[in-house]
N, C-alpha and C positions, 0 to 999 in steps of 0.2 A: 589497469587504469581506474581510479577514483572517481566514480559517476558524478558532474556536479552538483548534485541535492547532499551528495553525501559532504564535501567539501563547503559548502553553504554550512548545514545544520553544524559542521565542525568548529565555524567561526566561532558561533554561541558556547562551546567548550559542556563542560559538566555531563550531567544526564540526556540532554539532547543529542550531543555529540556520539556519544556511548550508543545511545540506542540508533540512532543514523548509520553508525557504524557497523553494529553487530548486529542486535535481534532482525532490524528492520532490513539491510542489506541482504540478511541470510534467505527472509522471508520471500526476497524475492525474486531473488536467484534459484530457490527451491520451485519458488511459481514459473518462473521462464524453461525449470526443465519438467515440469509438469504433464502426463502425456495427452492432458485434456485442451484439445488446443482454443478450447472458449476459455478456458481458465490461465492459460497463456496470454490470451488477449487484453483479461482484466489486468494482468501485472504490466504488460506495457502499458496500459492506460493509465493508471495507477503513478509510474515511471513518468508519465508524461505531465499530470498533476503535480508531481516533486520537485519534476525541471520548472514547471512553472512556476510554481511557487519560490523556488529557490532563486530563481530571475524578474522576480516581479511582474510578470505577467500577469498572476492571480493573484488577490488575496487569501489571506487565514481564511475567512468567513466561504470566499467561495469555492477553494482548496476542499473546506471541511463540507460544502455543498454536495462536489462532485463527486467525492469519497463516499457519503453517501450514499448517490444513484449507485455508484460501482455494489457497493454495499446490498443494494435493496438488488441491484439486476445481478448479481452471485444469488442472493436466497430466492429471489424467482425463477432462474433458470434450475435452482437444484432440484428441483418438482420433478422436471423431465429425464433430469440425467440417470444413466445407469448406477445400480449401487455404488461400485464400486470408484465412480465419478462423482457421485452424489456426495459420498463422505470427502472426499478432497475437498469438495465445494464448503462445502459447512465447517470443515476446519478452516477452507482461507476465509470464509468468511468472518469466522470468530478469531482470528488473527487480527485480521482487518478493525475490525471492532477494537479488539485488546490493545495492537503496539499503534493505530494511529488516528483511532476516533477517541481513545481513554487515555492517550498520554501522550503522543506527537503533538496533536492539536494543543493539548494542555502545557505544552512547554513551548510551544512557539511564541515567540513575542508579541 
């Protein structure tokens, strides 16, 4: 089944669509089976910002608000985490960063 943010960002077609579909989908499906289960949590929340956004719940501006607390509270908790949790962390957060503060955002209308 086709989560609706991904069916949303599909309307818009192009590069948005593409990355809704693949990079962004993949990224988060890799985080749901993640075995850190704080870093589980960021991706449902994450998930829950898509759907809102995708249903007008939120706006862009506070879409890209929340993205970043998620953002800022990944690089805070990675202080504490164990190494090997630690680097999970830092890549989702440079994930995070890369497919949907530097180019999600940037292609939303």
């Amino acid at each position: 089944m086709v989560p609706g943010w991904v069916s949303y960002f599909e309307t818009f077609g192009g590069e948005l669509a593409e990355l809704a579909n693949g990079e962004l989908r993949q990224f988060l499906q890799d985080g749901l089976n993640d075995a850190n289960i704080f870093l589980r949590e960021q991706i449902v929340i994450l998930e829950r910002y898509l759907e809102q956004l995708a249903t007008g719940e939120i706006t862009k501006e506070e879409f890209k608000g929340g993205v970043v607390d998620l953002h800022q509270n990944i690089m805070t908790h990675e202080h504490i985490m164990k190494l090997a949790a630690k680097d999970r962390a830092h890549r989702m957060a440079e994930r995070i960063e890369q497919l949907i503060l530097e180019r999600l955002v940037n292609l939303l209308p």
